[in-house]
C-alpha positions in Angstrom: -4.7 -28.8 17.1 -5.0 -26.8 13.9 -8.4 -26.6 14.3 -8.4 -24.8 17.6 -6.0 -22.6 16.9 -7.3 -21.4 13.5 -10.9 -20.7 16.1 -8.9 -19.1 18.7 -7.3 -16.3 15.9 -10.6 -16.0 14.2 -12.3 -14.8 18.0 -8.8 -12.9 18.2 -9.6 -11.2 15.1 -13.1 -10.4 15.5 -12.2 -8.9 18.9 -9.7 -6.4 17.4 -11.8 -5.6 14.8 -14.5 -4.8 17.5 -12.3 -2.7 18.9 -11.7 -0.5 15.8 -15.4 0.0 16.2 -16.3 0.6 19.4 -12.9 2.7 20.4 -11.4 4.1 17.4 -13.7 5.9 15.6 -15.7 9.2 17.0 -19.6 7.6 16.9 -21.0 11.2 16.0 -18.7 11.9 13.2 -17.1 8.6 12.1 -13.7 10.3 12.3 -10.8 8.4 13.6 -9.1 9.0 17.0 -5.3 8.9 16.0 -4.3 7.9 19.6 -6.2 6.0 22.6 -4.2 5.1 25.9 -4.0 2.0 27.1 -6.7 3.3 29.3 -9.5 3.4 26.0 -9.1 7.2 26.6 -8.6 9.1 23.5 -6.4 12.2 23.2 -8.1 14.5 20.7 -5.2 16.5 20.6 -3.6 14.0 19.0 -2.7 14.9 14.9 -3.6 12.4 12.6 -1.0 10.9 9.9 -2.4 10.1 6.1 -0.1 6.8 6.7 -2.7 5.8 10.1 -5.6 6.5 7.8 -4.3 4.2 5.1 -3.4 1.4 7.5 -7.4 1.7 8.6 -8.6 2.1 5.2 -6.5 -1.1 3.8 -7.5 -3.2 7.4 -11.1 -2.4 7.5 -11.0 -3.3 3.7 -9.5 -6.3 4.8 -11.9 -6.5 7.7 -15.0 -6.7 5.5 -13.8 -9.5 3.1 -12.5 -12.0 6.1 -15.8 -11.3 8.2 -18.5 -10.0 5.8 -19.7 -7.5 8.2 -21.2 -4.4 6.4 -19.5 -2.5 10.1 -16.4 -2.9 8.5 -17.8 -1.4 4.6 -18.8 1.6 6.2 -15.1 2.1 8.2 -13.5 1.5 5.0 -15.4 4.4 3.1 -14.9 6.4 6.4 -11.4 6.1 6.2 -11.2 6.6 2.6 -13.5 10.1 2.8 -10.9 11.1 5.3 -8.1 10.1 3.2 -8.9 12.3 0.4 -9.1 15.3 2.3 -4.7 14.9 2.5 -4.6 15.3 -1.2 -1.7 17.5 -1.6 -2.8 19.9 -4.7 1.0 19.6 -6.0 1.0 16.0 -5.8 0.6 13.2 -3.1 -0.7 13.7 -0.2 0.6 15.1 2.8 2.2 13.5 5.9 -0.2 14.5 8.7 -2.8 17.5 10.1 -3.3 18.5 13.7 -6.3 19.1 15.3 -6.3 23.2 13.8 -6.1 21.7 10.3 -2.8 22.6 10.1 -0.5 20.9 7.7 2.7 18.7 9.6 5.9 17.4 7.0 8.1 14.5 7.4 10.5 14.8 4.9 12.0 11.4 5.9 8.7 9.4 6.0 6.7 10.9 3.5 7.1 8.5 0.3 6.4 5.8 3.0 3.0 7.7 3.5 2.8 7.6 -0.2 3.1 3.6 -0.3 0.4 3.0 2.2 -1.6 5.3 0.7 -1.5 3.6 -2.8 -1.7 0.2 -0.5 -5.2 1.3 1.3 -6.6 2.3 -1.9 -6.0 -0.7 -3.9 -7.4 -2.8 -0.9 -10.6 -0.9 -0.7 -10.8 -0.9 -4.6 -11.5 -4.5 -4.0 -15.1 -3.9 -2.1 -16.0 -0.9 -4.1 -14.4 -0.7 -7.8 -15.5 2.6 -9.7 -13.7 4.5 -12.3 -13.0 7.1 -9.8 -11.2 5.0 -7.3 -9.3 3.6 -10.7 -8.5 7.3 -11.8 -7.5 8.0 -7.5 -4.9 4.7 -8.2 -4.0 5.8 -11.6 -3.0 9.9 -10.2 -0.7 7.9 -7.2 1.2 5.7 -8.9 2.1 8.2 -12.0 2.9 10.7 -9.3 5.1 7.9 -7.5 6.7 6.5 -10.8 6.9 10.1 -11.8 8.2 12.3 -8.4 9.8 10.1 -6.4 11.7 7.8 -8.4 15.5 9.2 -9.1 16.3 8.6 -12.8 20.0 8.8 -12.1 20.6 6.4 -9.6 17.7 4.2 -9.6 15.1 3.4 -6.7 12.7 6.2 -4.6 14.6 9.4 -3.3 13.0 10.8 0.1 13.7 14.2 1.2 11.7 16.1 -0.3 9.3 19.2 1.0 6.0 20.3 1.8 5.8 21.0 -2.3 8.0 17.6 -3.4 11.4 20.4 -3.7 13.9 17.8 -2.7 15.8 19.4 0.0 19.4 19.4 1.1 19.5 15.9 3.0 17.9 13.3 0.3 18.1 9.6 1.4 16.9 6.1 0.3 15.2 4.5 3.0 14.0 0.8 3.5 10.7 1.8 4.4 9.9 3.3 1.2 11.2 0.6 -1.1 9.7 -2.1 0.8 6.1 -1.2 1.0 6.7 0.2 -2.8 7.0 -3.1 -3.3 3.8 -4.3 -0.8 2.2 -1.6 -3.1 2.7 -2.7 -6.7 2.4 -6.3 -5.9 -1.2 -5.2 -4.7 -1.5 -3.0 -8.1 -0.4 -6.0 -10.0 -3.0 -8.4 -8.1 -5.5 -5.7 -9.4 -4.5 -5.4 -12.9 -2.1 -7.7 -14.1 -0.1 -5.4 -16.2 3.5 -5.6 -17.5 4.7 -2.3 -16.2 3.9 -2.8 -12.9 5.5 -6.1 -13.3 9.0 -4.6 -14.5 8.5 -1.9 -11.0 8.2 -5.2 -8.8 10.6 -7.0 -10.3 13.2 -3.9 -10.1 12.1 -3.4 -6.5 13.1 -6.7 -5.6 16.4 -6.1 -7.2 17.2 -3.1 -5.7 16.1 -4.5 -2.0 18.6 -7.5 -2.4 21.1 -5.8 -3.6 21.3 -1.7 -1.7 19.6 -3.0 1.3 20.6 -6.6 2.6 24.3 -6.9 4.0 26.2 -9.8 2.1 27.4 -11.1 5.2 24.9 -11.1 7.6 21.9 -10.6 5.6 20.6 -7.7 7.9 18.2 -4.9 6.1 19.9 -1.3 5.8 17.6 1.2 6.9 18.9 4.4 5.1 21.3 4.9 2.2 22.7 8.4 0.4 21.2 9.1 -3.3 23.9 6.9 -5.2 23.3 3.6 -2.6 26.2 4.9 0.0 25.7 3.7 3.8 24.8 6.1 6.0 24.1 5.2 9.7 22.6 1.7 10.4 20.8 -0.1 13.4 20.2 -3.5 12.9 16.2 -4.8 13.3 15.0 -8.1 13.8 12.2 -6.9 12.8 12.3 -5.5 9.2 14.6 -8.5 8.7 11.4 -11.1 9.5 9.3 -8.8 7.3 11.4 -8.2 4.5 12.4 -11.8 4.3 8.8 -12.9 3.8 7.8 -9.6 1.2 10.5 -10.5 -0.8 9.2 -13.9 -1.7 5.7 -13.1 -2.1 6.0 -10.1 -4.5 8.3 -12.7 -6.7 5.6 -15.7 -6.5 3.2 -12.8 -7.2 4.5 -12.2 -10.5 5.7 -15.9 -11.5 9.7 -15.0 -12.0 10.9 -18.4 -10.6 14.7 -16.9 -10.7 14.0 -13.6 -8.7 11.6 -16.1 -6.4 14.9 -18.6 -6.3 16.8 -16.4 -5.1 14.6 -14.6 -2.4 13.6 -18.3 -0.9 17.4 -18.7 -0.3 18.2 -15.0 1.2 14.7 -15.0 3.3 16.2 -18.1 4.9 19.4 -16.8 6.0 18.0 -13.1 7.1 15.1 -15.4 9.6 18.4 -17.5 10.7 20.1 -14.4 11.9 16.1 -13.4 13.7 16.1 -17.2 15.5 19.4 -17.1 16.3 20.0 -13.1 17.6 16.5 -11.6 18.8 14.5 -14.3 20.6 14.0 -14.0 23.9 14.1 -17.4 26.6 11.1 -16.2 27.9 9.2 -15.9 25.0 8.9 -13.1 22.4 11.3 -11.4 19.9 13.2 -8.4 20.4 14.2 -5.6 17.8 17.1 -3.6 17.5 20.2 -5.9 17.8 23.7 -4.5 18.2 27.0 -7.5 17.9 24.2 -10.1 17.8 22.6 -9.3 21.0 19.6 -7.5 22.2 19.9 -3.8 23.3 16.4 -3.9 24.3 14.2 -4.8 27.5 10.4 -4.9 25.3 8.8 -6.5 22.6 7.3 -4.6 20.0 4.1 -5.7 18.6 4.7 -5.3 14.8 8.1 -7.6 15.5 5.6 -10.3 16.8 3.5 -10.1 14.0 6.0 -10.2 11.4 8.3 -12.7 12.9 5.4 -15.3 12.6 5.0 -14.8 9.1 8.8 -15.0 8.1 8.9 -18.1 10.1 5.8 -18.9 8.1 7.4 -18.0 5.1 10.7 -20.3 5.7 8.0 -23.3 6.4 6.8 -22.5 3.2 10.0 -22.8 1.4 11.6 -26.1 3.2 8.5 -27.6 4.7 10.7 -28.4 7.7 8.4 -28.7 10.8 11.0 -26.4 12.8 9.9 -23.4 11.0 6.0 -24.1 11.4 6.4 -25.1 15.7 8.9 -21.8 15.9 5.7 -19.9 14.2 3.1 -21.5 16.4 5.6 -20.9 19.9 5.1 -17.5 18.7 1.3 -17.0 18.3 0.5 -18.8 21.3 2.9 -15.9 22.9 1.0 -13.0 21.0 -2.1 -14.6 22.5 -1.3 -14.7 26.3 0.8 -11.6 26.4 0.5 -9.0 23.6 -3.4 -8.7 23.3 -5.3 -6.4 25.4 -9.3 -7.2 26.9 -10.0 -4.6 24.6 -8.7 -6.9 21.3 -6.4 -3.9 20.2 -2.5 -5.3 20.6 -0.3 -4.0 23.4 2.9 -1.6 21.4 5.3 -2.9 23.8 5.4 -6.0 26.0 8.1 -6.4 29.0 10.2 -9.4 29.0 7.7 -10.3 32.1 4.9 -10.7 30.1 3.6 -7.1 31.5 2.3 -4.5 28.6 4.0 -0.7 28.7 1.3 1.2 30.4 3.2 4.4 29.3 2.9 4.1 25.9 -1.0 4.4 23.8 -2.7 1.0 22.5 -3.6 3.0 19.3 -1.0 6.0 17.7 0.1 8.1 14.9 2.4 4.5 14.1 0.1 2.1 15.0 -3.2 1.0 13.2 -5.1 -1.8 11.5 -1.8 -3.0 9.7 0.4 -5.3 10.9 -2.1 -7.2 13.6 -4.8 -7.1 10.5 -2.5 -8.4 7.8 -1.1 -11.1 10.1 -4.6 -12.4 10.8 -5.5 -12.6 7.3 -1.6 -14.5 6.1 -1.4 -17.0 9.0 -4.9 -18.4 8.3 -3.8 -18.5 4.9 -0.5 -20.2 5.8 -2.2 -22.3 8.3 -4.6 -23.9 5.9 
């Protein structure tokens, strides 16, 4: 039975990466289309984010060292060429460009962009190592470590503008701590140091303790400055994937306290996922309000990140609940969230029916979550 799964999301994977090739990239130019409907038309008046490119540049990276197909070199370096022409000259890079070149600003979302972006690069310093790409890694993370952090309160401030000028309305959000944390574990895989160890293992602290209820073990999405509340939807999503980050940037590093402690919270944030956001007909919903649902469609990032908390929790009590709850769930991504094309559906009806209205491919949505969930569960199905 292993066996034939572990072939059918190797075709599954190889499929989706065709896609990538044959869809998302213009063949005269090797620039990316930031958004293809669910048609395989592209809108090429779409703008393209710095946070899409670095999801590309990290999957096709990724691409190349599952499959070994030089298709998938040549994508990476594509989407790293791109890449560098966001460098912010202040700092960073910026959030996204439209099709006149012009310059767009998220002040939310933009130290998010600055995670992947350190994420991508560290993946595709795996194929190609130079001491450029080494002084590219070096300028991001001293900008991160030296910008975004907020030495009076701790953790990464967002906020800020165009020209990193923190503006009226700073926050702390999930999303920037948590793939932070994706980040440095990946900078710590590359160089083993003892500062980056120190910025995982105060990550991890800070993601426990600001952004994971005490009572229901649900992630926080946004926070003031000094670690206030501010106004929270509950995810089912970013609870599966957090649960399962958590734990692998503590094994990363070897702290068998910090990793203690993560096993046991990852286990009760995926209780709350089985128990609240599954649907009877298959699937796993999102956003969650008093325990229940508010939602009609899956969302294929959910799916993808369900798996691998469930994955996770199999890991950590090797009951066989956890590892048939994980399997119910892939067979489900394979009959209903994958398109002919290979490229995953963004939203699947409770009827097993995709959302026509919404693209297969957008500014949000790129070789991330399906990619890194094809390379984890054939690591966690071994």
């Amino acid at each position: 039975m292993m066996i034939e799964l572990q072939k059918k999301l190797q075709k599954e994977l190889k499929n989706n990466l065709s896609f990538w090739l044959n869809q998302g990239v213009k063949k005269d130019t090797k620039h990316f289309f930031s958004e293809v409907s669910i048609d395989g038309i592209p809108n090429k008046n779409a703008p393209l984010g710095v946070m899409y490119l670095s999801r590309i540049l990290y999957g096709a990276s990724a691409a190349y060292q599952l499959v070994k197909d030089s298709n998938y070199m040549e994508l990476a370096t594509a989407a790293f060429v791109q890449l560098l022409e966001f460098e912010n000259p202040v700092g960073g890079y910026y959030w996204a460009k439209n099709t006149s070149n012009k310059i767009l600003h998220d002040a939310e979302n933009i130290n998010m962009a600055q995670a992947f972006v350190l994420y991508g690069l560290l993946e595709y310093a795996k194929l190609k190592p130079s001491l450029q790409l080494d002084e590219i890694i070096k300028k991001q993370v001293d900008f991160i470590t030296n910008t975004l952090y907020d030495l009076e309160n701790s953790g990464y401030i967002d906020g800020f503008t165009e020209n990193w000028i923190l503006g009226e309305a700073p926050t702390k959000a999930l999303g920037t701590h948590l793939h932070l944390l994706e980040a440095f574990v990946k900078l710590y895989e590359y160089e083993k140091t003892e500062k980056t160890k120190v910025l995982i293992e105060e990550l991890i602290t800070i993601i426990t303790q600001k952004f994971i209820t005490k009572d229901t073990y649900d992630c926080l999405h946004r926070l003031t400055p000094n670690w206030n509340v501010l106004t929270n939807e509950v995810w089912a999503g970013h609870n599966a994937e957090c649960s399962w980050i958590l734990c692998n940037a503590a094994s990363n590093i070897n702290n068998e306290k910090l990793l203690n402690e993560c096993n046991k919270l990852s286990l009760k944030m995926m209780k709350g996922v089985l128990d609240n956001a599954l649907d009877k007909n298959g699937g796993v919903f999102n956003v969650l309000q008093n325990n229940m649902p508010t939602e009609t469609v899956k969302i294929w990032w959910v799916q993808a990140e369900t798996v691998l908390g469930l994955l996770n929790s199999y890991k950590i009590t090797n009951e066989i609940k956890y590892k048939n709850s994980a399997i119910e769930l892939i067979n489900y991504i394979s009959r209903n969230c994958i398109a002919k094309s290979g490229e995953w559906y963004t939203e699947v009806f409770s009827n097993g029916q995709p959302n026509k209205s919404i693209p297969i491919i957008h500014f949000w949505k790129s070789m991330y979550h399906t990619i890194r969930y094809y390379t984890e569960v054939t690591k966690k199905l071994r």
